[in-house]
Structure formats: structure tokens, C-alpha cells
C-alpha positions in Angstrom: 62.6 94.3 79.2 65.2 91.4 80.5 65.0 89.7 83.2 65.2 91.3 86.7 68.7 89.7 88.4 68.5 92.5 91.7 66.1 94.3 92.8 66.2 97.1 95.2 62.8 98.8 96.8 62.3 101.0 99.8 66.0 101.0 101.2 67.2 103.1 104.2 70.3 101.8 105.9 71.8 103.7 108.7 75.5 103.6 108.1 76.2 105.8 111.1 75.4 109.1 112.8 76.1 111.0 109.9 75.6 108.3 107.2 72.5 106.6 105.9 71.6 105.0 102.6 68.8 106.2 100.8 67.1 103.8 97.7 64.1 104.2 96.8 64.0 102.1 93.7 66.9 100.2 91.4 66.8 97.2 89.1 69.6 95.5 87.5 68.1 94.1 84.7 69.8 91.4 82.3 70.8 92.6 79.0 71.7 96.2 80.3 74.6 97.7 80.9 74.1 100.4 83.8 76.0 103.1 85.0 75.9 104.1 88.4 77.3 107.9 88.6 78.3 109.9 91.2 81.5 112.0 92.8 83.4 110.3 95.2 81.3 110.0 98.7 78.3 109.6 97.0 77.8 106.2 98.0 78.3 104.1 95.7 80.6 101.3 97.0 78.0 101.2 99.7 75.3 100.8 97.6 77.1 97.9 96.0 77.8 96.3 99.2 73.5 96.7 99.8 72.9 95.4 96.4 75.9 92.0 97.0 73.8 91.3 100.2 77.0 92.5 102.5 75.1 95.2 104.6 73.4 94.0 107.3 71.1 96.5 107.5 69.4 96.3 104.2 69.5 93.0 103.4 65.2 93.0 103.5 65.5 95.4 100.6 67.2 93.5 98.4 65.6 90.8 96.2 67.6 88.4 93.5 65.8 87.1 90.5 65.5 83.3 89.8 68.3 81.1 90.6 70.9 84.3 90.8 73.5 84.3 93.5 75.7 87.4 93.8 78.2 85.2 95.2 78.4 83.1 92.6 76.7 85.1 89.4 78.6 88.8 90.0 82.5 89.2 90.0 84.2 93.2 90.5 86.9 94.2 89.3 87.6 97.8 92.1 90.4 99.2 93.9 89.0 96.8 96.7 89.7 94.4 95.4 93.2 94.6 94.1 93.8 96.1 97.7 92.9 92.4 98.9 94.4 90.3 96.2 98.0 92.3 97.2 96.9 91.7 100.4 96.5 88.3 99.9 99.6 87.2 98.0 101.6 88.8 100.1 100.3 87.0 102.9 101.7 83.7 101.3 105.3 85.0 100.0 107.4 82.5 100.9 110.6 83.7 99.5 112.6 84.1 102.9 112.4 80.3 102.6 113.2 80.0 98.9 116.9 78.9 97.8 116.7 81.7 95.7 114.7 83.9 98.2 112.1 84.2 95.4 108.7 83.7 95.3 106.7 84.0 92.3 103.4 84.0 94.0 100.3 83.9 91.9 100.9 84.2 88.4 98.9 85.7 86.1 97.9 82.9 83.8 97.1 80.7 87.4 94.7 84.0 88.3 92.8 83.7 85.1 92.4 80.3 84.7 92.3 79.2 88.5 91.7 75.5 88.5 90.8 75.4 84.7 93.4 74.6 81.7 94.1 76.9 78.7 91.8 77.5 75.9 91.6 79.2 72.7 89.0 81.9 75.2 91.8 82.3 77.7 94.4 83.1 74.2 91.9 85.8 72.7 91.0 87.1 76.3 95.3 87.8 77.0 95.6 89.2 73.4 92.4 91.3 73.4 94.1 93.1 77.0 97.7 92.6 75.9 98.6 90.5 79.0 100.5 87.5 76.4 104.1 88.5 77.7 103.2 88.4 81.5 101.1 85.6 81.5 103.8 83.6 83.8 104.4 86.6 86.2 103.3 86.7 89.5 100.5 89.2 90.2 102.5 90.5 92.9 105.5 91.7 90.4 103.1 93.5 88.4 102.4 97.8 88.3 99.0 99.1 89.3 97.8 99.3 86.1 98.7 95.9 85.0 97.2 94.1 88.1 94.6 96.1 87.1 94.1 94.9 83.4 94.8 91.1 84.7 91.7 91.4 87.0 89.6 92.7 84.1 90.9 89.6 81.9 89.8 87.0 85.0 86.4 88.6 84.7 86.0 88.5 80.8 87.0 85.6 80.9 84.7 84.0 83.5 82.1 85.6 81.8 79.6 85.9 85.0 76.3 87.0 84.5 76.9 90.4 85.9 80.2 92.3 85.6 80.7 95.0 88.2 83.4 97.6 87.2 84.6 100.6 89.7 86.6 102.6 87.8 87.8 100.3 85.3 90.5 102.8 84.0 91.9 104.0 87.0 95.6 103.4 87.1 95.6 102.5 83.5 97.7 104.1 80.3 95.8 105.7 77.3 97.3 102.7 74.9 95.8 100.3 78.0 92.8 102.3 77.9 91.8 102.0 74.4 92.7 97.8 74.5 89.8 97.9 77.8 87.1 99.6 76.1 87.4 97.6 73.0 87.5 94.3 75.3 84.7 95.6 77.1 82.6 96.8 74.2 83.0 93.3 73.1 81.5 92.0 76.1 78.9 94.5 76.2 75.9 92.7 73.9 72.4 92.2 74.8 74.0 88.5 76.1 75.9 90.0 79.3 74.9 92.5 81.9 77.5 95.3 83.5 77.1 97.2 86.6 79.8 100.3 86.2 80.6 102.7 89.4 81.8 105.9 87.7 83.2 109.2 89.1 83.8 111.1 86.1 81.6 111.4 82.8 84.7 111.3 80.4 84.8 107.7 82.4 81.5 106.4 81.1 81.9 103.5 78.8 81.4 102.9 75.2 78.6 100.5 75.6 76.7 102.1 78.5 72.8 101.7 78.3 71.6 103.1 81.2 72.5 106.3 84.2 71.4 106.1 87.5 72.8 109.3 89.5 73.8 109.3 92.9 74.4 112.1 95.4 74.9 112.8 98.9 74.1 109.0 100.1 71.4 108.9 97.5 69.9 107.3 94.1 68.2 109.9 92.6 67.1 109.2 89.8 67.5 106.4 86.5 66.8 106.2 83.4 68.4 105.4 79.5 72.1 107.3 79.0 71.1 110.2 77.0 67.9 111.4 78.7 69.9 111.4 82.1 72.7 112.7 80.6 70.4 115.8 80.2 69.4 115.8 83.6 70.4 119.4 85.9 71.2 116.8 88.4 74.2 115.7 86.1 75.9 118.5 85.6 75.1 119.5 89.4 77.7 116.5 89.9 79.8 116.6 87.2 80.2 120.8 87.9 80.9 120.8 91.7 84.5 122.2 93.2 86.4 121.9 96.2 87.3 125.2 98.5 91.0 125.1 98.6 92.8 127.8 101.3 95.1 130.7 100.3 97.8 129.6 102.8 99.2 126.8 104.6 100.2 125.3 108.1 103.7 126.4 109.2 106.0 123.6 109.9 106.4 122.3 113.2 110.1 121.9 114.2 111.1 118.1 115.2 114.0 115.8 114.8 112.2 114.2 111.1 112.0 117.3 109.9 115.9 118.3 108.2 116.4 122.0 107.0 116.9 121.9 103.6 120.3 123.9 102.3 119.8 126.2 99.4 121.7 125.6 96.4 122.2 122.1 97.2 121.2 119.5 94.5 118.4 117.2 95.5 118.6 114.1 93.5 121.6 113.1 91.7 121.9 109.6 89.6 124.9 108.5 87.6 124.2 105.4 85.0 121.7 103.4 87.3 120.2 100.5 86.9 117.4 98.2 88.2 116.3 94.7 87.2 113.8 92.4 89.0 114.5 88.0 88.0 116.8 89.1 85.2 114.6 91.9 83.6 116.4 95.5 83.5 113.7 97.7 84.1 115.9 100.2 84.4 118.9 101.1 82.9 122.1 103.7 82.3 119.9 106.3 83.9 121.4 109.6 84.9 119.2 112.4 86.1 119.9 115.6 88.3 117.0 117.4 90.2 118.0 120.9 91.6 116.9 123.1 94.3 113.8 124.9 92.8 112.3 122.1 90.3 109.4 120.2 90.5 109.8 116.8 88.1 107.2 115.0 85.8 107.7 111.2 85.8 105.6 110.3 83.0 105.0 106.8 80.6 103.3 103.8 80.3 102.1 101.0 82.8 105.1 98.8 83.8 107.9 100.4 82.5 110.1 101.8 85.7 108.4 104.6 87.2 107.5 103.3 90.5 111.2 101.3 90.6 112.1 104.9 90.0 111.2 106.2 93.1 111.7 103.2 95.0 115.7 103.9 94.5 115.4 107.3 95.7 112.9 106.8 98.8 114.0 104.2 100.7 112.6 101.6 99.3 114.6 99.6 97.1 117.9 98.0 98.1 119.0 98.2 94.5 120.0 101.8 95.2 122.9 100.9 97.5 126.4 100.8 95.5 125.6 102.9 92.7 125.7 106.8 92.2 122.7 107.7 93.8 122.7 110.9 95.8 120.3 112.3 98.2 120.9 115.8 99.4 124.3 115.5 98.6 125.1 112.0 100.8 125.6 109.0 98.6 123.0 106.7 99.5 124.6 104.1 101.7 127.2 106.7 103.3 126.0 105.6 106.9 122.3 107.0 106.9 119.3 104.5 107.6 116.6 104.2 106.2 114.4 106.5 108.4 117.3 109.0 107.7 116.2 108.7 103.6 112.7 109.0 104.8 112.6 111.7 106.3 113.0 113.8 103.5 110.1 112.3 101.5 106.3 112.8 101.2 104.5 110.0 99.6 100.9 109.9 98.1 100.3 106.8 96.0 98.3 103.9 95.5 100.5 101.7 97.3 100.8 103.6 100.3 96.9 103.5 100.3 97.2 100.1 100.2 98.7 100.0 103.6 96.8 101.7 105.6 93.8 99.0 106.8 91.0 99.2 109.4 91.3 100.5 112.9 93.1 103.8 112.5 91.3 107.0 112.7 91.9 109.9 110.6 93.9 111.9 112.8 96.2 109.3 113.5 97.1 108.6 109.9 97.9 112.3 109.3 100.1 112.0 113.0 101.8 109.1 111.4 103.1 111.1 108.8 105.9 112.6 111.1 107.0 109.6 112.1 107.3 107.7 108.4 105.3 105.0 109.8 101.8 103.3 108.7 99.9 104.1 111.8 100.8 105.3 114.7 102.9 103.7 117.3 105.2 106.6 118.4 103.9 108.9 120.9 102.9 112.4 120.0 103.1 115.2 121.6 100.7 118.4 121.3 102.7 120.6 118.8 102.1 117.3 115.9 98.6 116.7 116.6 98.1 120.7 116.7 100.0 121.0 113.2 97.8 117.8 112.1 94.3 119.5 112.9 95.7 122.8 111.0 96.2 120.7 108.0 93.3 119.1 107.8 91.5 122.3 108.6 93.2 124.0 105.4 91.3 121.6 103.8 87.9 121.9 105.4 88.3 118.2 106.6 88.9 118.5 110.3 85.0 117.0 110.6 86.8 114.0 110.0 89.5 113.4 112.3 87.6 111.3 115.1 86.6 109.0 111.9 87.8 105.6 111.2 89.9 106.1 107.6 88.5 103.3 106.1 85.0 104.4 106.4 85.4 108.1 104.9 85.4 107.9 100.5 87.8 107.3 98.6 88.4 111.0 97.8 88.5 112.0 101.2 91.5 109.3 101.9 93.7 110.8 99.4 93.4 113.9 100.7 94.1 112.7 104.6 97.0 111.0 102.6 98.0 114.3 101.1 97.9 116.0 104.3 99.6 112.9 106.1 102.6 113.7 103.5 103.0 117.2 104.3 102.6 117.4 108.1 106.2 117.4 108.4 107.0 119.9 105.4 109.0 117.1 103.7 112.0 118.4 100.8 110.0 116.8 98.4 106.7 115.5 98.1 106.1 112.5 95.9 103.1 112.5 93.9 102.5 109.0 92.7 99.3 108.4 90.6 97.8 110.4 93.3 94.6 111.0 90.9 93.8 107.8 90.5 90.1 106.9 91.7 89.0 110.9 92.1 86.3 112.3 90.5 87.0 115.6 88.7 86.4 118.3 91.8 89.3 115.9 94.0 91.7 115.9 90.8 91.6 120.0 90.4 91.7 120.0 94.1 95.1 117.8 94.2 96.7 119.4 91.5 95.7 122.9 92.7 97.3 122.1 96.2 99.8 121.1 94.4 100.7 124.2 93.1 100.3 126.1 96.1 102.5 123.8 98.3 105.2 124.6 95.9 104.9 128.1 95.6 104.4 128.7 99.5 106.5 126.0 101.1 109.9 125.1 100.9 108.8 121.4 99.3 110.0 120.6 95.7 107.0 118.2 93.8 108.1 114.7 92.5 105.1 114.0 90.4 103.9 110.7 88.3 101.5 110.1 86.0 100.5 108.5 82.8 97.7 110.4 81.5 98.5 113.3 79.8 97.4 116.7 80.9 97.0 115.6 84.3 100.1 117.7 86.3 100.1 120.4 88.4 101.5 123.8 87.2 104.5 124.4 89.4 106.5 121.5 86.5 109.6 122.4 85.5 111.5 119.5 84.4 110.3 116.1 82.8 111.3 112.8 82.7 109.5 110.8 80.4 109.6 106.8 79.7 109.1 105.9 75.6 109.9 103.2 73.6 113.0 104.9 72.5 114.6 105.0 76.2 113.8 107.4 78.6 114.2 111.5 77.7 114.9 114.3 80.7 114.4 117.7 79.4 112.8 121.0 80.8 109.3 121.4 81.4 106.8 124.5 80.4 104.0 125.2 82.4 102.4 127.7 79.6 102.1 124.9 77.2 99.6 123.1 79.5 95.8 123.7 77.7 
């Protein structure tokens, strides 16, 4: 056996009321590569918050071996963290005060390297991720996915003695995919150590040595991959659903909620284009949406889909003098932006991204009638009654007095979800909204998916790069390739 680097005895951590840690007994040894497994809410990220000395409360469990800081000896590559690293860089854009009102921000050769120059490491470590072409782009330009793969190439090529991964994949193509686990199956050797935080067992790495399983705010049990694999506690985990309800919450009747007229086409573009410094990301795209589809967006990481949706929601000032139609109204026919928004229900990563500590559950899903992150408007009692009704459908109305960035990860994209479709939008955008669920949450997403389309007047804008992952209701498909972008009817019978 390696060398112990933390070790974990005896741990009980009240988190809160209805939260406590429970660890009885975990080693990270060096040399192994462990998996810690568990749905989402299992208590994982807390656990690595016990185990990288940041709660409090159990520090007196923890012990590090000889002359290993976690400060200085771990790095993690999570959702977290590229949560604060956007955070960050945004923080220091500068480009109201740029000539050119630019600002490049970080790039991602200066996030690899930091302070040190370029080696022949730094060359194999871009080529081995395929990062070479956007090596001198700023972190802040880049899509989910790619931010995603750049913070996996910092850590590779640091080399610390313990990688932490949560969810390595999340956010991240199937070409992307298969240039991680090589990287990573590179790095896993008897010489390096890997903590993993996994959700779903098609998740676990190539390379994974060890399980430990984790349930309910509690380790328990660990051992080598293939004897826990067999455990009845696994497949407890890996089996579980989500109740889902037979109806939904009627729509509540205010000024951000427009009728929508049938017959009357939703989306309309005529030979659009995008481009960012130069670079057409988009370009001679012309697609029609009608009254009764629900749309795939589907391709690879970086190549338009989120600029795609930025033209159509609001969000991108690019849309303004071109053919772009909303509802009929060319986009920059008088309307404001809240006039655009109100039309829209967004679930994706980046709206995640926004919403940071001190706002409680209920008044995220509140927010959602006003289009704002959080909630400054007043409400009165017919939006926090249609808010509790929603988040009763989906036997989460336990959690509305909670703060929304101490519930899990699965439980925010649902509050998100339900945040979207308080106000029985026209059409509910779907972005990566998988991403970071474990396998009950992603049936549970896609099956309310399907029942928001059939029973409400909402049409389903979805995205997504993995294949096989889209609801039911799809109809139409837009799909990103190397040879241009193809639009073409979508059928639901030839999902396996």
C-alpha cells in the first residue's frame, strides 16, 4: 500500500438541521485512483470540502500525511470552480475602457502556464486535449465545455500530487470526451493519485482503482472497483427514480406573461450571421420554428449553439439589423429587451452561474416572472402561490425556505426548471440542462420535458451534445457538423 496523503476517521459534521456528514473511515492513498460515487445530494462536494480542510466542523477528523498540503498538493477541476474562474475574469474586464472596447481577459495559454514559460509539457499537454488553436483566447470567450477541457490541461499540466475531478465530462462533446479519458488515462499510473466525484457509473473513468459509495450524507462503504461494483448498495444508487406529477400548475395571468397566437410562427431567421474578434461563428443561417415544434440544437463544443440562442433571447446585440423575427416582430421593431424576455424560459449552465449566495429557493423560482436574477420586484400572493404549486409538482416545496446554494446540484436545476416555467413562457430553452445530474435527475428533466409540452401551451428549444439525450416531444433538428449546419425534421420513434 502507498503512502497515506488524507486520512479521514470518526467524522460527524452537522451541516444543519436536516444535514450532517457521516464518515466513518476514508483514506486517499498515493498511487490510487479513487472514485467517490454517489447521486447528486449525496454529499459529495461536502465531503471534499471535509477532506481540503474547508469545514469547520470537521477539521479534528481530518489528518494529512507527511509534508502534504491540500492547499498546495491538490488542485479540482468542478463546476465550482469554473463558476469562480467566470466569476473572476469577469470581475477584471476592462473592455468599457479599451479603445477597442475589448478585453481579452485571461487567456488560455496565461491559465496554463501562469507565471511559467512554454515547454515541450505545456505542447503535448494542449495537443493531447486539443486546446492548440485557442491557446491565445481568453478563458472568458470560450463554451462550457472548452473552459472545461482548459481547466483539465492547467491540472495535467501542474501535475499535483492529487487530482480531484467532479464530473470531468460534464459539458463536454463525445470527440472531447474520448481526447479526456486518453489524457487522463495517461496520467493515471502508479506515479499520480486521482480523487473522482462521480454521479453516474457510465462516468467512471478508464483508470479507476478504487469505489467508495456514498448515500444520503454518508460513506458507506470502499473497496477495489470490481468488488464494489458488485455491491446491492450500487445499484440501489445507480437504480433510484424521481416521482414526476401527471399534471401541472396553471398559469397565473400577469403583464410578463403574453398570450401566444395560434398559427403564428415563432422563430424566423433569414441568412444570419455572428462573429466574435473577426471569427464568424455563425453564418448564412436561416431557420423557421412554427407553432407546435419543439427544436433540437445539437453539435460539438464551441461551434455556435449558445451564440444561437443568444440572438433569439435577448442576449446578443448581434441580432439587431438582421432578419430575425420573434413572434412575428422583427427584432428591433421598438420592443426592449424585457419585451424579448418575456417570452423565454432559460435552463442552462450559464444562468446557474448567476445565481450566488443569499437567495432562497422560493425567491429564485419568484424571480422567474420577472426575468431577473433574484428578486428585487415585489410579489404579490397569486406568484408566490403559483411558485409553491410548482415546486410542489415536483415534490420540492421542503425546499423553499432553503438558501439555493446549499441544496445539491440536482436540486438547483430543478428550482431552475421550475424558475423557467412559473410564468408559462412560449418557449422554454433547454440548454445543456443535463449537465452535472446523475441518471434519476436526467430522466426526470427530460420526462418533464415531455409533459410540459404536451400539457402546456410552451414549445421546447432544447440543446445538447450528447447523443440520445432529448426529450420525446422533438420534432425538428438543427444540427452543427463540419459540413455547415443541417435543419431537417425530427422523429421521436427513432429514439432507442
Amino acid at each position: 500500500m502507498g503512502r497515506v496523503l488524507i486520512q479521514l476517521r470518526d467524522a460527524l459534521c452537522r451541516l444543519s438541521a436536516k444535514r450532517t456528514l457521516r464518515v466513518a473511515h476514508l483514506d486517499i492513498i498515493a498511487g490510487q485512483h479513487l472514485c467517490v460515487f454517489g447521486g447528486n445530494g449525496a454529499g459529495k462536494s461536502t465531503l471534499l470540502q471535509l477532506l481540503l480542510g474547508a469545514l469547520p466542523s470537521g477539521r479534528a477528523h481530518v489528518q494529512y500525511g507527511l509534508g502534504f498540503d491540500p492547499n498546495v498538493d491538490c488542485l479540482v477541476v468542478s463546476f465550482e470552480q469554473q463558476q469562480a474562474l467566470w466569476a473572476m475574469d469577469n470581475r477584471h474586464d476592462i473592455s468599457e475602457y479599451s479603445e477597442d472596447a475589448r478585453d481579452q481577459g485571461t487567456t488560455v495559454r496565461a491559465w496554463i502556464l501562469g507565471n511559467a514559460q512554454a515547454d515541450a509539457r505545456y505542447e503535448a499537454v494542449l495537443v493531447s486535449l486539443g486546446l492548440e488553436e485557442l491557446a491565445s483566447r481568453g478563458m472568458r470567450y470560450l463554451s462550457s465545455g472548452q473552459c472545461r477541457k482548459a481547466m483539465l490541461a492547467k491540472a495535467l499540466y501542474q501535475r499535483p500530487r492529487l487530482l480531484i475531478l467532479d464530473d470531468p465530462l460534464g459539458s463536454i462533446d463525445r470527440a472531447a470526451q474520448k481526447q479526456i479519458n486518453a489524457a487522463l488515462q495517461q496520467w493515471m499510473t502508479p506515479e499520480n493519485s486521482t480523487l473522482l466525484l462521480c454521479r453516474r457509473a457510465v462516468d467512471i473513468l478508464p483508470g479507476i482503482s478504487h469505489l467508495a459509495l456514498m448515500d444520503d450524507m454518508s460513506l458507506l462503504a470502499q473497496g477495489e472497483l470490481n468488488a464494489m461494483r458488485e455491491d446491492s448498495r450500487f445499484r440501489v444508487i445507480t437504480q433510484r427514480s424521481i416521482t414526476l406529477p401527471k399534471t401541472l400548475p396553471a398559469p397565473v395571468q400577469t403583464r410578463r406573461s403574453p398570450a401566444l397566437v395560434p398559427g403564428r410562427t415563432l422563430i424566423e431567421l433569414h441568412d444570419v450571421f455572428a462573429a466574435y474578434h473577426g471569427e464568424r461563428v455563425l453564418e448564412n443561417l436561416s431557420w423557421t420554428m412554427h407553432f407546435g415544434q419543439h427544436t433540437l440544437v445539437e453539435g460539438p463544443n464551441g461551434c455556435g449553439k449558445s451564440t444561437l440562442l443568444s440572438l433569439i433571447d435577448g442576449e446578443n446585440h448581434m441580432a439587431y439589423g438582421q432578419e430575425v423575427y420573434l413572434f412575428g416582430k422583427k427584432r428591433g421593431s421598438g420592443e426592449t429587451i424585457w419585451d424579448v424576455k418575456s417570452h423565454f424560459g432559460v435552463v442552462s449552465n450559464e444562468m446557474h452561474n448567476r445565481y450566488v449566495k443569499g437567495w432562497r429557493v422560493l425567491e429564485v423560482v419568484i424571480s422567474g416572472f420577472f426575468d431577473s436574477v433574484g428578486l428585487y420586484d415585489e410579489s404579490g400572493a397569486s406568484e408566490r402561490s403559483c411558485a409553491m404549486e410548482w415546486l410542489k409538482a415536483l415534490n420540492i416545496e421542503g425546499l423553499a425556505r432553503e438558501y439555493y446554494d446549499s441544496i445539491s446540484f440536482g436540486q438547483q436545476r430543478l428550482v431552475l426548471l421550475v424558475r423557467a416555467m412559473v410564468k408559462h413562457p412560449n418557449i422554454l430553452i433547454l440548454d445543456e440542462p443535463c449537465v452535472g445530474l446523475d441518471d434519476a435527475h436526467r430522466e426526470a428533466i427530460l420526462a418533464l420535458a415531455d409533459l410540459i409540452a404536451a400539457t402546456t401551451s410552451t414549445h421546447i428549444l432544447y440543446v445538447s451534445h450528447t447523443q440520445g439525450e432529448r426529450p420525446r416531444c422533438i420534432n425538428q433538428c438543427i444540427r452543427f457538423g463540419e459540413g455547415g449546419i443541417e435543419i431537417s425534421p425530427f422523429d421521436s420513434s427513432s429514439l432507442a
